[in-house]
C-alpha positions as CSV (number, residue, x, y, z in Angstrom):
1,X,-14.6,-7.5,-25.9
2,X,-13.0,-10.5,-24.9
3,X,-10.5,-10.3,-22.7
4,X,-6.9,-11.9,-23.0
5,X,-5.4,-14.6,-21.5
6,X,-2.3,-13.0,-19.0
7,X,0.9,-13.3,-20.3
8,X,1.8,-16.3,-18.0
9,X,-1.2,-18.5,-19.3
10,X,-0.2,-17.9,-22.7
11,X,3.4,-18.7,-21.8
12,X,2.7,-21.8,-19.9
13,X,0.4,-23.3,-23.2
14,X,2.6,-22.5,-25.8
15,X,5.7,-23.7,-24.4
16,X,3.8,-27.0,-23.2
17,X,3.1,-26.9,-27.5
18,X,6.3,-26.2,-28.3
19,X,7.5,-29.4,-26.0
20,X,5.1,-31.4,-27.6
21,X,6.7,-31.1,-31.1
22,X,8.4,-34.4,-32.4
23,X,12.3,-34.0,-33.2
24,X,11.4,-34.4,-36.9
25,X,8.4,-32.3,-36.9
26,X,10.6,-29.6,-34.9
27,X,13.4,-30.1,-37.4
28,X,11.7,-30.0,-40.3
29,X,9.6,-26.6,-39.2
30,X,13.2,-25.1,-38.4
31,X,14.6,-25.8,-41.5
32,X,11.8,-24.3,-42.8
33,X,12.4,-21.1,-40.7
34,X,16.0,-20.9,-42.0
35,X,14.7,-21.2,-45.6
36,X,12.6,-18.3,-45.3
37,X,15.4,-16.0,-43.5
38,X,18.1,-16.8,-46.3
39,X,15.4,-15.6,-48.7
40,X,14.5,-12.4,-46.5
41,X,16.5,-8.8,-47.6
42,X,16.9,-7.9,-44.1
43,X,18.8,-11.0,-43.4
44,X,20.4,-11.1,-46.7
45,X,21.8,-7.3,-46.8
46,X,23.2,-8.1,-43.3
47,X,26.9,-8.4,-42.8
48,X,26.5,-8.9,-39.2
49,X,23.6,-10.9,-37.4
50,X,22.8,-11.8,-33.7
51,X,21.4,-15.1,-33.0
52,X,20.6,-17.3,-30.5
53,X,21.3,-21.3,-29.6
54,X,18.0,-23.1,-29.4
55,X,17.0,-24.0,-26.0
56,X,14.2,-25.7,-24.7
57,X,12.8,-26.7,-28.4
58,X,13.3,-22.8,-29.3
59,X,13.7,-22.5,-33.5
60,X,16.5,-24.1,-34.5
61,X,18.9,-21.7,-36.6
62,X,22.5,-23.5,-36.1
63,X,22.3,-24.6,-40.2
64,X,22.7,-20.8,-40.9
65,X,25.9,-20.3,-38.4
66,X,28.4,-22.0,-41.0
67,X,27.6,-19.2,-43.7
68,X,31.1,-17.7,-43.4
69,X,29.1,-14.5,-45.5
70,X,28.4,-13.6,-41.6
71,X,29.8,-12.4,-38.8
72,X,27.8,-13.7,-35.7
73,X,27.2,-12.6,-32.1
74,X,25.2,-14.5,-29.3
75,X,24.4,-13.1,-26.3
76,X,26.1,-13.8,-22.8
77,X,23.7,-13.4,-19.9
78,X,25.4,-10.9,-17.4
79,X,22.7,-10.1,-14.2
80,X,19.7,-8.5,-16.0
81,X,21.6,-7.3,-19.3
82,X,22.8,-9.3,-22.3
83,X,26.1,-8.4,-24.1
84,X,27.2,-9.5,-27.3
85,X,30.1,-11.3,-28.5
86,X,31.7,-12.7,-31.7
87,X,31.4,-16.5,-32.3
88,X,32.7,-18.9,-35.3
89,X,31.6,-22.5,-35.4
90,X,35.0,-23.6,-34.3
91,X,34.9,-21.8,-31.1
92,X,34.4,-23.2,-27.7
93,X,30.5,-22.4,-26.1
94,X,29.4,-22.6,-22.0
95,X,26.7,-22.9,-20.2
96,X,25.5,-19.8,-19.0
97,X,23.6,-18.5,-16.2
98,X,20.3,-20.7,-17.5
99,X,21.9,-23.0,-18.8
100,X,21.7,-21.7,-22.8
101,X,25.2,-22.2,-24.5
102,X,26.9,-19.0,-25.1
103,X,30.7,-17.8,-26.3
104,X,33.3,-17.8,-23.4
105,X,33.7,-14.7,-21.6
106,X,36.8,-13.8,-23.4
107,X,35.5,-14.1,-26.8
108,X,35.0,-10.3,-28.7
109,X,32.3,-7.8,-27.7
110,X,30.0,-6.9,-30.3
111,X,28.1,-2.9,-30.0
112,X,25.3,-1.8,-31.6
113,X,26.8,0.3,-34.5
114,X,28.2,-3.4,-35.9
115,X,25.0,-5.1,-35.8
116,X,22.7,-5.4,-39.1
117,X,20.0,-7.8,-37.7
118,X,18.9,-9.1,-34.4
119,X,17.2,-12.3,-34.7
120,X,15.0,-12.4,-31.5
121,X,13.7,-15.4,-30.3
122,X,10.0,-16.0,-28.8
123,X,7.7,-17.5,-27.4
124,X,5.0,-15.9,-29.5
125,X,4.5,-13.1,-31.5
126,X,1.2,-11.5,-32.6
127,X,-0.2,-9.9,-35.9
128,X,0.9,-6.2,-35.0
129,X,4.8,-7.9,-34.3
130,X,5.1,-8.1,-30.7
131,X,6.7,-10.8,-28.5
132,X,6.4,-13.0,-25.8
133,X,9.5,-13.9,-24.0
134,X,10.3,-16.1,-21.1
135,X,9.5,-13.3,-19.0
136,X,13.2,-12.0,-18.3
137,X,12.6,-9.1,-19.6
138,X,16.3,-9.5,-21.3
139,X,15.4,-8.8,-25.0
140,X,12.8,-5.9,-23.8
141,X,15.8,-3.8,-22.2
142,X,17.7,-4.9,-24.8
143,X,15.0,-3.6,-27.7
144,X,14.1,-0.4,-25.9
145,X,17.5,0.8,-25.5
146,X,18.7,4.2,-27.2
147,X,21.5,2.2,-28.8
148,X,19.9,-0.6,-30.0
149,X,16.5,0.4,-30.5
150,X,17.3,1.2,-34.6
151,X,18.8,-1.9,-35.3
152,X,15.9,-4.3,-37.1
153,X,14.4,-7.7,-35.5
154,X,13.4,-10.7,-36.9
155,X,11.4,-12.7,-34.0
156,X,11.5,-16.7,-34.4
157,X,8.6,-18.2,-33.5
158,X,6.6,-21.8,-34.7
159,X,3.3,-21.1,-36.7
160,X,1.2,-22.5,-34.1
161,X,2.6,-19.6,-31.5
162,X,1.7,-16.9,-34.2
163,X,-1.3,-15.2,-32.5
164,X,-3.9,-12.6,-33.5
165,X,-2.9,-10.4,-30.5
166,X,-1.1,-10.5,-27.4
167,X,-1.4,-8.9,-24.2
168,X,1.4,-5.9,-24.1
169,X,2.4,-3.8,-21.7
170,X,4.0,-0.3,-22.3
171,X,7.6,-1.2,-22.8
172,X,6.9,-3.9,-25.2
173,X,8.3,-3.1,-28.3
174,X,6.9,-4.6,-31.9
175,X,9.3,-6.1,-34.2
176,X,10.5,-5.2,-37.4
177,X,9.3,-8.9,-39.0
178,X,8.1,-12.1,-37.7
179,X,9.2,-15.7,-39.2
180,X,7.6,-19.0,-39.0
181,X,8.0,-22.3,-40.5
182,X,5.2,-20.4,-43.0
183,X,6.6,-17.2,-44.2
184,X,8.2,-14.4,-43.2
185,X,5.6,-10.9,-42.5
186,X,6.9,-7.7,-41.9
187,X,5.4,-5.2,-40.0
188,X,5.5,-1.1,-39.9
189,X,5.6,-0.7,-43.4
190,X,9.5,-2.8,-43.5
191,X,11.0,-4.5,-46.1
């Protein structure tokens, strides 16, 4: 059996990928991604959805934040936890800890039993629905928490970072669906 490459090789390539993307090419395959969630029932039967801003040539979702059909929350990075918070397109963002935009610290807390949908974003995912983050460890707290573990996940990821398998270790949790610029495939027997 051969073996797979760490979690930090596979990191390091498919980030040095995602870089290499033109702004059309990584326009286009975003607005591709959008496409596919506005025709997925787990995004469509959601009244409430956390998102993310794109950073670093992440999945670009901002078309889908002026659908006034949804409340959105976007995380603020506190230490090692994220918390959620309301946002509108009108309102003002900062820079957080990394350097991602979030809403202001006095913007409205978001908990669990609000939240429909959690759209995750990657670095890869793999065939069985697990992710590769940044290495944080953020969204794996987040996803194995008691509270939020129920809620379903949509991770974002390009094609070309939609493996066969990934290396996991045993607090990495699989997502409900994965969507690409391709298609969106659901995992676990979900919708």
């Amino acid at each position: 059996m051969e073996k797979l490459p760490s979690k930090a090789e596979l990191r390091k390539v498919i980030l040095q990928q995602r870089r290499s993307l033109s702004e059309s090419e990584w326009r286009q395959k975003s607005d591709r991604i959008c496409s596919h969630l506005q025709s997925s029932p787990l995004f469509t039967q959601a009244q409430t959805v956390l998102a993310y801003f794109s950073f670093r040539q992440e999945p670009d979702l901002s078309p889908l934040f002026t659908n006034s059909k949804y409340n959105w929350g976007f995380p603020r990075c506190v230490g090692k936890s994220l918390f959620w918070h309301r946002w509108q397109p009108d309102e003002p963002l900062q820079k957080g800890a990394y350097g991602i935009f979030e809403p202001s610290g006095d913007s409205q807390p978001l908990t669990p039993d609000e939240v429909d949908l959690i759209l995750v974003p990657t670095v890869a995912c793999d065939a069985r629905g697990y992710r590769l983050g940044y290495g944080g460890g953020f969204y794996d707290r987040l996803l194995s928490s008691t509270e939020w573990a129920t809620i379903p996940t949509i991770g974002i990821v390009f094609e070309f970072a939609y493996l066969p398998e990934l290396p996991i270790d045993n607090w990495d949790k699989p997502l409900q669906a994965i969507c690409t610029e391709k298609s969106i495939r659901a995992f676990r027997g979900q919708r």
